[in-house]
DRENVO-441519 format. One record per residue (C-alpha): residue number from 1; chain; x, y, z. Coordinates in pm, whole numbers, padded with zeros to 5 digits. Example, Ala and Ser with C-alpha at 12.3 -4.5 7.8 and 13.67 -1.06 7.14 Angstrom:
BEGIN
1:A:01230:-00450:00780 $
2:A:01367:-00106:00714 $
// end
This chain:
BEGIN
1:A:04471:05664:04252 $
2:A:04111:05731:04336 $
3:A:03977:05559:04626 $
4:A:03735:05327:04378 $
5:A:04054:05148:04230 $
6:A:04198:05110:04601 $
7:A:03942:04977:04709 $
8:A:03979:04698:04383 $
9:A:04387:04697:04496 $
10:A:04410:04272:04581 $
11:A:04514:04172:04960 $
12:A:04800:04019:04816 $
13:A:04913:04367:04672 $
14:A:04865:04538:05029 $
15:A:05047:04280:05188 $
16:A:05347:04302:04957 $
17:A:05346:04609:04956 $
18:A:05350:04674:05318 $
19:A:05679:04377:05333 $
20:A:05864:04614:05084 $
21:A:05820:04926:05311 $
22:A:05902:04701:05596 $
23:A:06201:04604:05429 $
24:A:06275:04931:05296 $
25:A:06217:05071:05645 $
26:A:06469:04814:05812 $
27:A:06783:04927:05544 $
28:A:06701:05288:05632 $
29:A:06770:05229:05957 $
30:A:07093:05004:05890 $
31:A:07190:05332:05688 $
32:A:07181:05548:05916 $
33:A:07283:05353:06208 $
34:A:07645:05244:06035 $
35:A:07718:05554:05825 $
36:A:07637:05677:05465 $
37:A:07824:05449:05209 $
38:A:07801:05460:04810 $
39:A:07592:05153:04799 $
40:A:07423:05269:05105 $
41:A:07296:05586:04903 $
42:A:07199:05414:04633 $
43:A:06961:05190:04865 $
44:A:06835:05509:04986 $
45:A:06759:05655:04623 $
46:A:06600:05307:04567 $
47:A:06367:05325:04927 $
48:A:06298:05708:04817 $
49:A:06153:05652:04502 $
50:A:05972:05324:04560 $
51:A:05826:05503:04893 $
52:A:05667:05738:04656 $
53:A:05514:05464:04430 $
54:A:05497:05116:04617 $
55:A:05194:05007:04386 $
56:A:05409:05040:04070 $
57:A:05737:04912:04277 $
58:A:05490:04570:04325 $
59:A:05330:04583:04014 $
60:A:05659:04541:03815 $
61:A:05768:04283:04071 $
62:A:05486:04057:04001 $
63:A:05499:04107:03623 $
64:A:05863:03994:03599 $
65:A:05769:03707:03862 $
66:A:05457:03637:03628 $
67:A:05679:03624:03327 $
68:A:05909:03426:03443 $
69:A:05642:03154:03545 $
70:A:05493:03171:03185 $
71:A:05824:03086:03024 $
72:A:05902:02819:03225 $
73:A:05531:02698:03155 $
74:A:05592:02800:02767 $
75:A:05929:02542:02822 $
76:A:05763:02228:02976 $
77:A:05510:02254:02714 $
78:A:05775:02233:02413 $
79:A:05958:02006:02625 $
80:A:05696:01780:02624 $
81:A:05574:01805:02274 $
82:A:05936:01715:02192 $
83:A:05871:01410:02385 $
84:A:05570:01324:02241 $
85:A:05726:01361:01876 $
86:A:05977:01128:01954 $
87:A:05753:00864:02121 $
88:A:05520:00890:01782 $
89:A:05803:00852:01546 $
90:A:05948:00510:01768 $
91:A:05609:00430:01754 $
92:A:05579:00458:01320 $
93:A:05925:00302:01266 $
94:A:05876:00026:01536 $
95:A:05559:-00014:01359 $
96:A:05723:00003:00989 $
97:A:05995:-00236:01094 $
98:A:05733:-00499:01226 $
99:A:05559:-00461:00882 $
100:A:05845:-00541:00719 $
101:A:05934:-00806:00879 $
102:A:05565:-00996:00867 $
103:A:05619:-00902:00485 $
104:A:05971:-01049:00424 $
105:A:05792:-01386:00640 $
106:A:05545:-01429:00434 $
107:A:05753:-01388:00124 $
108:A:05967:-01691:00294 $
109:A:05675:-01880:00331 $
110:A:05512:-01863:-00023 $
111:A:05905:-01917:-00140 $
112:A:05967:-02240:00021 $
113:A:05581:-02361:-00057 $
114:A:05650:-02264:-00429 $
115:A:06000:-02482:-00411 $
116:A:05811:-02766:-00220 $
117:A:05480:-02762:-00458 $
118:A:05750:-02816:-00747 $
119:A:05960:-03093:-00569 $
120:A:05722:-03296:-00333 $
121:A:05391:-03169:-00481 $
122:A:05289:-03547:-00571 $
123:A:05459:-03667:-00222 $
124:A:05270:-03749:00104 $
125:A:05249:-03470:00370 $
126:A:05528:-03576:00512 $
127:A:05728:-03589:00224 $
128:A:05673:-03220:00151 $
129:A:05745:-03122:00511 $
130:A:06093:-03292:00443 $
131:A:06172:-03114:00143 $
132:A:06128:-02787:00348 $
133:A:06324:-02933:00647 $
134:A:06599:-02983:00409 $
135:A:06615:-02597:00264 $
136:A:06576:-02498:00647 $
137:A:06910:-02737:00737 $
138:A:07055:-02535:00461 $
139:A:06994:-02198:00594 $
140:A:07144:-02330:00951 $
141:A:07474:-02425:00777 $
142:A:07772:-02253:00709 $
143:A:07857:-02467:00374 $
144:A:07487:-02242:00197 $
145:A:07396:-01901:00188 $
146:A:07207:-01779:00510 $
147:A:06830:-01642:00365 $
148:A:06556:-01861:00249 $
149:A:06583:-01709:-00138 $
150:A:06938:-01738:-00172 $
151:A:06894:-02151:-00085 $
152:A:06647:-02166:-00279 $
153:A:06831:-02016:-00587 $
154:A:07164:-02102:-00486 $
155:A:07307:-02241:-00875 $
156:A:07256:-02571:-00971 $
157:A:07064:-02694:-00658 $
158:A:06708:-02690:-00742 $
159:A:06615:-02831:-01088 $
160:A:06246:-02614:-01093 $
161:A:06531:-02299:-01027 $
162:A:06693:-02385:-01330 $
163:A:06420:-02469:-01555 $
164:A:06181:-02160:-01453 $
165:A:05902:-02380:-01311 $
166:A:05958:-02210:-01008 $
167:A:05927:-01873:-01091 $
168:A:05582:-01982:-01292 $
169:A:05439:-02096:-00957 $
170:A:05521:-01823:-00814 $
171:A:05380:-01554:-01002 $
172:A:05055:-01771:-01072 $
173:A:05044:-01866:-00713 $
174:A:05007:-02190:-00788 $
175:A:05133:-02375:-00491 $
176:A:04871:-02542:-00268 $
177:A:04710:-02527:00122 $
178:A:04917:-02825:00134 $
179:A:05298:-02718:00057 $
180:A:05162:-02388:00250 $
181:A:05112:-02575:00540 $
182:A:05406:-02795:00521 $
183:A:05647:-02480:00487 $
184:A:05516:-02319:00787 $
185:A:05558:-02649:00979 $
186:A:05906:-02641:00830 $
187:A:05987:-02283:00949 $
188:A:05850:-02374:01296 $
189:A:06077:-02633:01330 $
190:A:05899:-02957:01176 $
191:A:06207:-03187:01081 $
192:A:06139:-03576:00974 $
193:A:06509:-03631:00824 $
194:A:06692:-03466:01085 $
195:A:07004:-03286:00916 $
196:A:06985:-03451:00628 $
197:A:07057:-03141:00326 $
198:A:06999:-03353:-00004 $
199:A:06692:-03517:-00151 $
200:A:06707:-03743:-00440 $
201:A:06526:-04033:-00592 $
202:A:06854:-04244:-00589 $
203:A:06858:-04538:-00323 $
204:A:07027:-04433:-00001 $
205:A:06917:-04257:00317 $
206:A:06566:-04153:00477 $
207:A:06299:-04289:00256 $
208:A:05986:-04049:00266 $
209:A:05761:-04140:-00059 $
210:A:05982:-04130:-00399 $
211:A:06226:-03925:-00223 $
212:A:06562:-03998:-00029 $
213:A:06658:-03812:00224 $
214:A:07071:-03801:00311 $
// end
């Protein structure tokens, strides 16, 4: 090595170096001080040859030390990219699932404002909240189905079901603000007939406009 590139040789190096010789120099002495043994010799070959070559002895030191530093760095980076991954794909399917479900409400809403447009359309505001009051009683009891469109199109319960008015209404979307309103105050809990779950225009029960409530 010319003296240029020791002169370039970090402190670091020197210092190391001069540990390994140290250290070197302290199992030479163990050596000879309690006997030759097989795996003393071999200690010897090793303080022998890196005596000759320290530099190299360091150099190869600190690359093994420096690889094993970058593949723990090259770990914590996958490691947290993995992590990342899986907080963006909670993050889509939370994000689908709330979609779905603002969908699936408003699909309840124009449902039960379609139903109540058809039965109470003509009926004070009241009236029309009743109607929905009664399809939400429904949904709470065990006797009906448990979703908003199978009340609704349970057989036989709604006449606008059977005769196709509904459907009509609903793919004009011809219900009004009105029945929109009164079905969200339904679904919120707006209840003038308590749990009444029939409407008629017979004579008996909770009178709301034409309709009574039982």
């Amino acid at each position: 090595m010319s003296n240029k590139k020791r002169r370039r040789l970090p402190v670091a190096a020197v210092l190391m170096c001069m540990l390994t010789l140290a250290g070197f120099s302290s199992s030479a002495a163990f050596i000879q001080a309690n006997g030759q043994t097989e795996e003393g010799s071999a200690i010897e070959g090793e303080i022998a040859s890196n005596r000759e070559n320290p530099v190299c002895f360091f150099a190869e030191t600190w690359e093994k030390a420096k690889e094993i530093a970058e593949e723990k760095e090259r770990q914590a980076i996958l490691a947290a990219q993995r992590e990342a991954a899986l907080r963006e794909e909670e993050r889509k399917r939370a994000e689908a699932e709330a979609a779905e479900q603002a969908r699936l409400q408003q699909y309840d809403r124009e449902l039960l404002a379609s139903i109540i447009f058809c039965e109470a359309g003509n009926q004070p505001y009241e009236g029309q909240v009743a109607v929905g009051a009664v399809v939400m009683n429904r949904i709470r009891s065990s006797a009906y189905p448990d979703t908003m469109e199978d009340v609704i199109y349970q057989a036989g319960q709604f006449g606008p079901v059977s005769s196709g008015w509904l459907d009509r209404v609903r793919s004009a979307g011809g219900y009004t603000e009105s029945t929109m309103k009164a079905a969200q105050d339904a679904i919120a809990g707006a209840n003038p007939v308590g749990e009444c779950l029939y409407f008629d225009q017979g004579g008996c029960g909770i009178q709301i406009g034409d309709h009574f409530f039982h």
